[in-house]
Structure formats: C-alpha cells, structure tokens
C-alpha positions in Angstrom: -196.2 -16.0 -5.2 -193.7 -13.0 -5.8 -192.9 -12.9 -2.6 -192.3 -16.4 -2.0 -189.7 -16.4 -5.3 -188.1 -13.2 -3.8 -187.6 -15.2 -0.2 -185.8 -18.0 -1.7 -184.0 -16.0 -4.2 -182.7 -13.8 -1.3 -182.0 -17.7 0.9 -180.1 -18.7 -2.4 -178.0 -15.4 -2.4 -177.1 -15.9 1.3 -176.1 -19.4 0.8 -173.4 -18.7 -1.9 -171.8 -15.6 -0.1 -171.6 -18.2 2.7 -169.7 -20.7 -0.1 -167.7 -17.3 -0.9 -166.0 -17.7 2.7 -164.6 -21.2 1.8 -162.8 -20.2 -1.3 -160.0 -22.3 -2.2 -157.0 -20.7 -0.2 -159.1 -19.3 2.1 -159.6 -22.8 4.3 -158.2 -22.9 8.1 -154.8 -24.3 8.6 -154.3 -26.8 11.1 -150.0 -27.5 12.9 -149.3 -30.1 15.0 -147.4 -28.2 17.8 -146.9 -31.0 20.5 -147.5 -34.6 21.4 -147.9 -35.2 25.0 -148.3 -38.9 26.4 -150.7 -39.5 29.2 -152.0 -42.7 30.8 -152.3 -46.3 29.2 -155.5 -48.1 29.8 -154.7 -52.2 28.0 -154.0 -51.5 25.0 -154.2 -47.8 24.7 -152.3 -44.8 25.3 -153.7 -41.5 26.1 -152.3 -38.5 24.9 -152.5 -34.6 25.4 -152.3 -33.0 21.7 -151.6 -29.4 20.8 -153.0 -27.8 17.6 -152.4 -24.7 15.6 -155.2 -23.7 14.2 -155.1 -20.3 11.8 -158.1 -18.1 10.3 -156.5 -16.8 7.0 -160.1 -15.4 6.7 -161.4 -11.3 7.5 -164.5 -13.0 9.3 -164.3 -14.9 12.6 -164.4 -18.1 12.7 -166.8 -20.3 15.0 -165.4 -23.4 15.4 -168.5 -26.4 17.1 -165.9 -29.3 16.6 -162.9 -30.5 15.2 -161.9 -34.5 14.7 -158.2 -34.9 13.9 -156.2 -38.2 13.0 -152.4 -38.4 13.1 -150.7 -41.1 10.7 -147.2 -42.0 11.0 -145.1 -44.0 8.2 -149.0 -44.5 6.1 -150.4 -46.1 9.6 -153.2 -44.1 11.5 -151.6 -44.1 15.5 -153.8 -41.3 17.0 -157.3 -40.4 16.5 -159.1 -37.8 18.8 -162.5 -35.2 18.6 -162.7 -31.9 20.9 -165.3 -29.3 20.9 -166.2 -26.3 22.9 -163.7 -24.4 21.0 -163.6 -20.7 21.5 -163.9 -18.1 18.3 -161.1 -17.0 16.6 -160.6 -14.1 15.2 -160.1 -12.7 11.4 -156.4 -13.5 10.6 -155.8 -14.6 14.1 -154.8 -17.8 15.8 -155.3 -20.5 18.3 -153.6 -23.1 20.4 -155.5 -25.9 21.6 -154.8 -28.7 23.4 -157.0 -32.1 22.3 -157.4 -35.4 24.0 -156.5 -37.9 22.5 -156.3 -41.8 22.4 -153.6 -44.4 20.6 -154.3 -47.9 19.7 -151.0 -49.8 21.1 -150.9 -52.5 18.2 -151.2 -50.2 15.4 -148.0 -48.4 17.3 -146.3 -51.8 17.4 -146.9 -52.6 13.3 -145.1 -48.7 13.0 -142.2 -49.1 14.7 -141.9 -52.7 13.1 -142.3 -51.3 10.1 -139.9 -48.2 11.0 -137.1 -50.5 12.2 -137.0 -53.1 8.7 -137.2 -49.6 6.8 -133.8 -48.0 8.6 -135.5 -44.6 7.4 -133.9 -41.7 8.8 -137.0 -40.0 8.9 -140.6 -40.8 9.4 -143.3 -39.2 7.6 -146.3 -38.0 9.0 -150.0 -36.8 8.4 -152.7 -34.4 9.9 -156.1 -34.7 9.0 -158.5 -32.6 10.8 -161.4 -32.1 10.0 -163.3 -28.7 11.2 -167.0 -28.1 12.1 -168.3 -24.3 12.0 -171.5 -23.8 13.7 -173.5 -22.3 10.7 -171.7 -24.7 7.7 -173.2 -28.4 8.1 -170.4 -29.7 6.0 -167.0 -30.3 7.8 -164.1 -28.8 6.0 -161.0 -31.2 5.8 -157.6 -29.7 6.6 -154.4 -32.4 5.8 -150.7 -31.5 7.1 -148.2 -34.1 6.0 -144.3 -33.9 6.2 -141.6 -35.8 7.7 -139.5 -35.5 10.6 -136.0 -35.8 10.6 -134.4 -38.3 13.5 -130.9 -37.8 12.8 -128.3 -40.6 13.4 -129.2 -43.6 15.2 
C-alpha cells in the first residue's frame, strides 16, 4: 500500500513540474509572417500561411498540431490546422508555412463592412492554438493589432 501511495505521489510530482513549463510568460508565441493566396474552389479561397512560432522556454518544444484562425475587422476570414511539425529548440524559432482555406462570403461582409467604415486601418487577430505531444490540453496563443493602409 506504501508503495502504491509513493507511485502516485511521485505521478502527482511529475505532473506539476510539467504545469511548471506553462508558466504564465513562458507560453509560445505565434507572428503572422505572410498571407499567400492560392486556388478558389466556389466559394472558397485557398491560401498558403506563414507562421512564427517562438519557444521562450530552456526545454524543447514538440509541437503534434497547431489550428489557427485569422479575423479581420471582428470577422473570422481564415481558419486552417497543420501538423507534422518539427521540434523546436529551447529559445529557438520556427517558420512554417500552413494551408489554409477562406470562406468567400464572410470576405465579402469584411470589405462591406471595411468600405462603410472608411477606416484607415484594419484590425486583425491570431488565434492559434498549439498541441504538444505529451500536454493533452491545447495552449491558446492570440496576436491582435492593426495594419496600417495608408491613403486611399
């Protein structure tokens, strides 16, 4: 009976250090680098997405998956999922490039919506959310800003 308390004292221990890794500040970071368009199929538009994805952590990080979805003006325009991904290292970096699909009436509400607004800007969110083979629980990542489009 010791020994059984000892085993899932020492399985309880483990747990937490791995909850230690995922201290606040400590979470990846995820930078849209680059929208490329691809082929239309109806009424969607394909897409080729590059991420930034950094490990502010000493450990490496094993990503299994990652599902991102890119809002413009409050309206979700791209959604995508990739996996395979390779390890990256303690406080190292890495660019990927995602597939990824865009439903062509939600693109028609935003620049509707972009046009009544005469906005010289359009703001913008990242949410990705990251799957590491050993954590069960995705870890959410959100980028937001705004881009500047000058004079129109």
């Amino acid at each position: 009976m010791r020994v059984m308390r000892a085993v899932w004292l020492l399985i309880a221990l483990t747990g937490l250090s791995g909850c230690a890794l995922l201290a606040p500040g400590q979470k990846p970071e995820v930078h849209l680098v680059d929208v490329q368009p691809g082929a239309h199929q109806g009424f969607e538009q394909h897409f080729v997405i590059t991420l930034l994805v950094l490990n502010p952590t000493g450990s490496e990080l094993n990503v299994s998956g990652l599902s991102y979805n890119l809002k413009l003006q409050g309206e979700k325009l791209i959604s995508g999922v990739a996996g395979g991904m390779n390890p990256i290292p303690p406080y190292g970096q890495s660019t990927i490039k995602v597939p990824a699909s865009a439903n062509l009436i939600s693109g028609l509400k935003i620049i509707g919506a972009f046009m009544e607004s005469r906005s010289q800007s359009v703001n913008f969110e990242l949410e990705a959310r990251i799957s590491l083979g050993w954590w069960h629980l995705p870890i959410t990542v959100v980028e937001a800003g705004s881009i500047d489009l000058g004079e129109r």
